[in-house]
N, C-alpha and C positions, 0 to 999 in steps of 0.2 A: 912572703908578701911584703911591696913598700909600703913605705907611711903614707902613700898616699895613693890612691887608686881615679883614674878618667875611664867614664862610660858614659855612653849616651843614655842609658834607662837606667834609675837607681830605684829600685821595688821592694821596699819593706812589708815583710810577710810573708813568709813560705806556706799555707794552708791551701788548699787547691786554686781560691782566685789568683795570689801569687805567683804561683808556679805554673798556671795557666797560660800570664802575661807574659813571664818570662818564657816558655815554651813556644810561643806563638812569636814573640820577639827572635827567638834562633832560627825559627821556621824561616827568617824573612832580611835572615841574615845582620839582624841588629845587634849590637852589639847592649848587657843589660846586665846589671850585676842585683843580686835575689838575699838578701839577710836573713836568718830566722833565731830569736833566741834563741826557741824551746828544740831540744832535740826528739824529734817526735819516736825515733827508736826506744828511747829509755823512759818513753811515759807507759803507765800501766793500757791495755787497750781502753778504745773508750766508743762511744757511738756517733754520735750530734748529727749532721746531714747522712743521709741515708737512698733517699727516694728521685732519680732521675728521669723524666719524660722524654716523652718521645722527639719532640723540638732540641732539646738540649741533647739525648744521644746522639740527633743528627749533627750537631756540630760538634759534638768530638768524636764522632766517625769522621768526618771531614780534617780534624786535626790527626788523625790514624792511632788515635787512644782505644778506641771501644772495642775494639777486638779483644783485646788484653784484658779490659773491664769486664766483659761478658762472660770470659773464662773464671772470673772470683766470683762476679754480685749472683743473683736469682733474678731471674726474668720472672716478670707477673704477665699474666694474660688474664688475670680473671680477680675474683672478690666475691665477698658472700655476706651479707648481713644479717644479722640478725634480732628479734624484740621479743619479749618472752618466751625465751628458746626458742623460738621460731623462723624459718627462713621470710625474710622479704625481699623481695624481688626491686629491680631498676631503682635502687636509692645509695647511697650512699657510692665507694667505690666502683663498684661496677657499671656506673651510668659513665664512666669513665672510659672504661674498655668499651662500651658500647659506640664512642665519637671517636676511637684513632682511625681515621678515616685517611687516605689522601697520605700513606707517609709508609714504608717498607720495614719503619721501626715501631712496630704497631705493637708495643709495650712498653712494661716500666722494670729499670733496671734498678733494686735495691742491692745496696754497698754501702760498707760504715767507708766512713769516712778516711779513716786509717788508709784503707788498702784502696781509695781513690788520688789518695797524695803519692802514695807510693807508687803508683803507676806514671801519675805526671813528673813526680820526680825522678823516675826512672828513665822516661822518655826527654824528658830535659837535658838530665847528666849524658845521653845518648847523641844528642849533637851537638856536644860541648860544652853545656853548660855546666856552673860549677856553683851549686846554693852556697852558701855562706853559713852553713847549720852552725850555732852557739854564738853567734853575734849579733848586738842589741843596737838598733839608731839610738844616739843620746838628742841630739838635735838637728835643726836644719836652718840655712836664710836662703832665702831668691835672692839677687845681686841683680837688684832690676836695673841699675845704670850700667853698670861693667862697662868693658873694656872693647867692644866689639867681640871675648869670648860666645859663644855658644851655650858654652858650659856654666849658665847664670843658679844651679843648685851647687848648695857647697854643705858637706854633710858631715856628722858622724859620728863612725861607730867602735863600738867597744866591745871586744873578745871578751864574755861572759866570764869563762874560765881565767882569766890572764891578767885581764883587765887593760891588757893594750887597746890600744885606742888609734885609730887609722881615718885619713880623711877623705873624701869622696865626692868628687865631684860630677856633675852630669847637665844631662840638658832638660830631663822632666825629672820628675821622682813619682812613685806610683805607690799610695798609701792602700796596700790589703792589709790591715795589720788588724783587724779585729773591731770589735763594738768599742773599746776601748782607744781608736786609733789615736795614736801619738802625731803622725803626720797630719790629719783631719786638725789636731788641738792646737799644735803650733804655725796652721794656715791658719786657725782664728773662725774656724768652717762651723757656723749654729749647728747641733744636731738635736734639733727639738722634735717632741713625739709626746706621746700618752701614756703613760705606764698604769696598768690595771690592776684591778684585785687575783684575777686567775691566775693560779698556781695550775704547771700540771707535772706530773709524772712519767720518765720515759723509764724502761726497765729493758735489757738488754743478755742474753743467757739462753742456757738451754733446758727448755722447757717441754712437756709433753698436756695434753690437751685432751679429751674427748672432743672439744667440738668439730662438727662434719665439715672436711672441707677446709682444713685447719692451715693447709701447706700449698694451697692454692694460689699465694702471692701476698693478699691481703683479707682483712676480716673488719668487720666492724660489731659491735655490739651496745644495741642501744640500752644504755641504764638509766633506770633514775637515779641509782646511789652514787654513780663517777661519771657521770656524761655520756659522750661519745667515744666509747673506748675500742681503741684502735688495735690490731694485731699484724704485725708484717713480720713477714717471711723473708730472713736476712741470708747474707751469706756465711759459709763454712755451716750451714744445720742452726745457725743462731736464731732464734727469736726476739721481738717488740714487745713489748707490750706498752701499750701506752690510756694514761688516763687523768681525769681532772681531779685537783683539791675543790669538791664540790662544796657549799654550805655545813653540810654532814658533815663530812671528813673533816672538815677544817676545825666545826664545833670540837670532833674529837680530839684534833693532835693538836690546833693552833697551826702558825705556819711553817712546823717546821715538822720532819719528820727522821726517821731513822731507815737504816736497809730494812730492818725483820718487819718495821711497822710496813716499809715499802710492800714488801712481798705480802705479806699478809692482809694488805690493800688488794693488793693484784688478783689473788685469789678471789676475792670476794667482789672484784668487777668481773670477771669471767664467768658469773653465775649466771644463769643454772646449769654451765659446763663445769667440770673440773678442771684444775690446773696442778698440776705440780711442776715445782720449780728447782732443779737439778743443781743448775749454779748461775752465779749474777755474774756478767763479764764487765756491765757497766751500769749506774746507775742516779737518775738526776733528780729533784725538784725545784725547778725554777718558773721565775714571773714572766708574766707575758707582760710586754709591751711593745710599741709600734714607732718606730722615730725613723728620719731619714734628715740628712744632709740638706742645709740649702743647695750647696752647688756640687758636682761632681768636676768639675773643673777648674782651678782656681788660681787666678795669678797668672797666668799662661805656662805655667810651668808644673802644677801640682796636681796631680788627679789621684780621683778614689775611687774602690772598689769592690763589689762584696759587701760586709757588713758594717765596715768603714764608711760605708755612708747611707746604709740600711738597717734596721733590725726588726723581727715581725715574731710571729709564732709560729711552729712547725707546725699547724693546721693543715694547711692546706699542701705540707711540704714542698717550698718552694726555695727554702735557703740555699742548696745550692746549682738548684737551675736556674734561679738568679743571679748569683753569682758567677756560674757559666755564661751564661748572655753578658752581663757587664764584661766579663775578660775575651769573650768572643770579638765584642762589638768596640772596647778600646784596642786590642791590641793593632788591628791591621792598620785602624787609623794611625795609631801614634807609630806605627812602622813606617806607614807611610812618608810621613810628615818627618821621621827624621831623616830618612832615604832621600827627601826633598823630592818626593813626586807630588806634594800636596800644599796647596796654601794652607795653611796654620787654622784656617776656617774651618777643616774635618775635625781638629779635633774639639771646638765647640759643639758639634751636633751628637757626639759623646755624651755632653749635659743635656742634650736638647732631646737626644731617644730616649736616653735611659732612664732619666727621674721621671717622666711622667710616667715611666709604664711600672716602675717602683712606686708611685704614688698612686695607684692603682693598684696595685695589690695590697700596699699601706690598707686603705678603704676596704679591700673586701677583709683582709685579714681581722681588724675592727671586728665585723662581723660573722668570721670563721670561728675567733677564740670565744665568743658570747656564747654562741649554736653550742660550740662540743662542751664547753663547761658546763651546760644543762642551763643555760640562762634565753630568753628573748633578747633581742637590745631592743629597748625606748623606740625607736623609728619602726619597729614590726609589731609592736606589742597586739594592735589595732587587728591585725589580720589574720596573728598565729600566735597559739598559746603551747603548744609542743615544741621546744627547741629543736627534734632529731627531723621533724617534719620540713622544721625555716632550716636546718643545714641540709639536706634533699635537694630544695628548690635554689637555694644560694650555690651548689655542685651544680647542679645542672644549669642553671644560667651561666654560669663561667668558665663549663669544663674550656672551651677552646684557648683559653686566654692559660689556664694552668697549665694544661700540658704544651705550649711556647705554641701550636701551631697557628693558634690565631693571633699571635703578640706583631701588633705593625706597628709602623714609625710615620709621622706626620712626613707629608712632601721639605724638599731641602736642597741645595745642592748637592748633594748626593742623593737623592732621593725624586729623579723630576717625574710629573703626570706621562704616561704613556699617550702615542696617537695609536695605538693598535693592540688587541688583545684585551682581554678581560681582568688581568694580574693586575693589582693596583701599586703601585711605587710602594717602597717599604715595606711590602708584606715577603712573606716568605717566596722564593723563586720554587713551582714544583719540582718533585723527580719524575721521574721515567725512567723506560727500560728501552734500552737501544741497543743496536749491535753494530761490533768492530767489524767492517770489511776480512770474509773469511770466517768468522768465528759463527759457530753454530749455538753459542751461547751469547744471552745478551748481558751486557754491564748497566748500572745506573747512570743518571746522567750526573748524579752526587758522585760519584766515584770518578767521572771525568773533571770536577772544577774543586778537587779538593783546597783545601785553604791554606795555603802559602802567601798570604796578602794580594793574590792576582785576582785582576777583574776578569769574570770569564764573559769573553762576547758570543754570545748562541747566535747564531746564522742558521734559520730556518728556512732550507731552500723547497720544501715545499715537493711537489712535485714536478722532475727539471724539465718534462716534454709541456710543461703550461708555460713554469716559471723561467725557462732559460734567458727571454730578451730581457725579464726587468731586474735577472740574478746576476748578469755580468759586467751592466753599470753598476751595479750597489756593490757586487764584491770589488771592483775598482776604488770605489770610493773610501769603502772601509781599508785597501791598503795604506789609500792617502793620509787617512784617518791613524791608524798605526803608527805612520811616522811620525806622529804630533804627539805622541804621547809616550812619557820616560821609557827608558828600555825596561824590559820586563815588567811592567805594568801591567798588561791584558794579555790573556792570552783569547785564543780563537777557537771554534767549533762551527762545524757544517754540518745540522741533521738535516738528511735527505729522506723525504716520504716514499721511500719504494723498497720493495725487498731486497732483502742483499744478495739476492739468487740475482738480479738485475745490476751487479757491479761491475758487468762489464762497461754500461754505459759513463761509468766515473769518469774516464779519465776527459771526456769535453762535458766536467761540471764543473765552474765557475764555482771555488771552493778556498777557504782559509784555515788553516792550522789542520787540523785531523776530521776526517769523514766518518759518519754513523750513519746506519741506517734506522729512520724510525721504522720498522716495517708495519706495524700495525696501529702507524699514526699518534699512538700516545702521548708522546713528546708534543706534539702540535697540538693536540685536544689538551692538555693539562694546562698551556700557556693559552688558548682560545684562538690560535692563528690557523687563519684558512688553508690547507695545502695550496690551492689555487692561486694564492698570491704570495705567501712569503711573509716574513719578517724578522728582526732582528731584536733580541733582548740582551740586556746587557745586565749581568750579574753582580755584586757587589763583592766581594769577597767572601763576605758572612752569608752566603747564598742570599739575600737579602732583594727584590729586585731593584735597581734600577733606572731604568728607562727600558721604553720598547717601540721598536715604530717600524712602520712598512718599509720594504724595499726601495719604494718613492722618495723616501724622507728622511734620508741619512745626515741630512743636514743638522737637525735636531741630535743626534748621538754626538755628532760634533762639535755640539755649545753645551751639552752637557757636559761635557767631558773639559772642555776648556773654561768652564766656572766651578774648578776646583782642583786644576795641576798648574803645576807649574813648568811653564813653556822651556826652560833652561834646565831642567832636572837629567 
């Protein structure tokens, strides 16, 4: 290696948001160079994120990770609660499986952590990419006047082992580098937040249980002596268990604890079931507190990511499908933008989606870590005096927003109001089940626009003995449309409403890029367009939608698209 290294993305942090970025950067042919001290080989195993939803396995089935995922973690499809040994019913966990509605991935994928880097890191080093394992950033400067360079980050780093030192220049730098970030401290980035008295306990091993229904994915058990103590169902046969440093407990140990005292906690939150505990593979007590980032973009050149401008409590287990949606949602932008298909404007709406919908979990988390610690918070006190009861109604008021399917983004240039269909700009684009000309088996419509940084354009032709006269000006239009926009940008889809037993009529259908059949309308009923008439939606990369507008009114996808490329790309 020289003394000095040029890329266009320089990404401190190898931990999944990291290596996300970077993965999603190769996808799109970016060039991005990935640091990581810690050699995650030689650390003893450990737990921390765990819990994936159904929103977030859809976008990395879209990056073609979850396949590989699904062969390690444990699929949940169920949960069981329990209050004086006793089953209860629609509360906790399970009111959860009760909403994955509207999504193919209608479960939750638990995986330590360990073996979800080792897959993006696997999949990274798989198209080139080459992490940097045992090298530390020491520092960075913008070089905001420069030279007419590009290359306004000028960085660098040091071989752990060696202590060589190398410099590094680029055109952003992209801080995943932890709660602690280095990159976040030397932007000068506030990271204020609340830090609480709740302590909780995560316990990690293999365990054996009387309680019924032990392996069913998740478990909850409501205590008075440890909260709301948690049991998940991990991969390789491994066990959770998780619980609060309640008043009690605390009185006992103070705030700190030991393994045996750990265990011997655990024990005695699992009551009135038995536990035995085989062996500990990992084991934590730490505080809960709640902080985020003022900006996630900063200086035109520095952006965060993951816990780098987040941090909450694994309540509500959201750490790292938040962190997936942040590295979902920067990467294709800033690929974009260094591709030069984008005004520099995409990558402000980076800060503009993502911190408010982290300040939003920020809020409810507040009141996740209260509930399971066994506490009211102050603003509930008035209405509920059972904390397991306010955490019940605090799950079900938000299931849609935790498990990402109902996570949307305010209107934007990238984001404009629809004239047609029911889908609203920034919320999730549906799927469907459509079939390839020929094929007796259908594919998803996910599986047709997977994420490569492309905008996928759906062309809903409707049915073509209505829609033929207003389908083959509009498909005219949209080629015109194509030519104004960078190469490989968008690409094209034609669902047709008629059976594919009816393909002989294809070849005079007024069509773009590759033909499906919707045969039993799905596709057209998920986005709310009439067969009758037709329309056109327009995907964002991160499945995200858009824009959508009738056959008539192609004009509109046309000023969408031209308030935020750039015409010379």
């Amino acid at each position: 290696m020289s003394d000095s290294i040029k890329t266009d993305v320089f990404i401190v942090g190898g931990g999944p948001v990291g290596l996300l970025v970077a993965y999603s950067l190769a996808r799109q042919g970016v060039d991005s160079l990935l640091v990581e001290q810690h050699n995650k080989q030689q650390q003893a195993m450990y737990g921390r994120a765990t819990t994936l939803y159904p929103r977030t396995l859809e976008m990395l089935d879209q990056l073609d990770l979850l396949e590989e995922l699904n062969q390690i973690g444990f699929i949940g499809r169920n949960s069981v609660t329990y209050k004086d040994g006793k089953r209860v019913t629609s509360r906790g966990w399970h009111a959860i499986f009760e909403q994955m509605n509207g999504t193919f991935r209608d479960y939750v994928l638990n995986i330590r952590q360990k073996y979800s880097e080792s897959v993006v890191q696997g999949a990274y080093e798989r198209v080139g990419g080459v992490p940097y394992i045992g090298w530390k950033l020491e520092g960075y400067t913008v070089d905001e006047d420069g030279d007419g360079d590009e290359y306004k980050v000028k960085a660098q780093i040091r071989e752990v082992e060696t202590g060589r030192v190398v410099n590094v220049k680029s055109k952003y730098i992209v801080g995943a580098d932890g709660g602690q970030s280095l990159v976040r401290r030397l932007a000068n980035i506030p990271f204020e937040g609340d830090r609480s008295d709740f302590k909780w306990v995560r316990i990690d091993g293999y365990f054996e249980t009387d309680m019924p229904d032990a392996d069913i994915g998740f478990a909850s058990i409501e205590s008075q002596s440890h909260g709301n103590v948690l049991w998940v169902q991990l991969d390789h046969g491994v066990k959770r268990i998780g619980f609060a440093m309640t008043e009690e407990i605390l009185a006992k140990y103070g705030g700190t604890l030991t393994e045996e005292q750990a265990r011997g906690e655990a024990v005695e939150a699992m009551k009135p079931f038995k536990l035995e505990i085989k062996s500990v593979e990992w084991w934590t007590l730490y505080s809960i507190s709640q902080r985020v980032a003022d900006v996630f973009f900063n200086n035109d050149r520095v952006l965060l990511a993951g816990d780098a401008c987040h941090t909450h409590s694994s309540g509500a287990a959201q750490g790292m499908n938040t962190g997936v949606h942040d590295a979902v949602n920067l990467s294709w932008k800033l690929g974009g933008v260094v591709k030069g298909w984008y005004t520099t404007d995409v990558l402000q709406t980076y800060n503009s989606e993502r911190r408010p919908a982290v300040q939003t979990l920020i809020e409810l988390d507040k009141a996740f870590s209260a509930v399971i610690s066994g506490e009211v918070p102050d603003s509930h006190k008035g209405a509920y005096s059972d904390a397991n009861e306010l955490f019940t109604k605090l799950f079900n008021d938000t299931i849609q927003f935790n498990i990402g399917l109902g996570i949307s983004y305010q209107e934007s240039i990238i984001s404009k109001a629809p004239s047609t269909g029911m889908v609203s700009a920034g919320r999730r684009g549906p799927d469907a089940l459509v079939y390839a000309p020929g094929s007796r088996l259908p594919t998803r419509l996910f599986d047709r626009t997977k994420n490569c940084g492309q905008w996928s354009v759906i062309i809903f032709a409707g049915q073509p003995a209505v829609t033929q006269k207003m389908l083959a000006p509009a498909v005219a239009r949209l080629q015109e449309i194509a030519k104004t926009l960078p190469a490989g940008m968008a690409r094209f889809l034609t669902l047709v409403a008629q059976s594919a037993a009816e393909g002989d009529m294809m070849f005079n259908l007024p069509r773009m890029g590759d033909v499906y059949y919707d045969q039993d309308r799905s596709a057209h009923s998920a986005y709310s367009i009439s067969t009758m008439n037709g329309a056109v939606a327009v995907l964002r990369p991160d499945g995200m939608l858009g824009h959508a507008a009738s056959l008539g009114d192609l004009e509109s996808v046309s000023s969408f698209f031209e308030g935020f490329t750039q015409v010379d790309a």
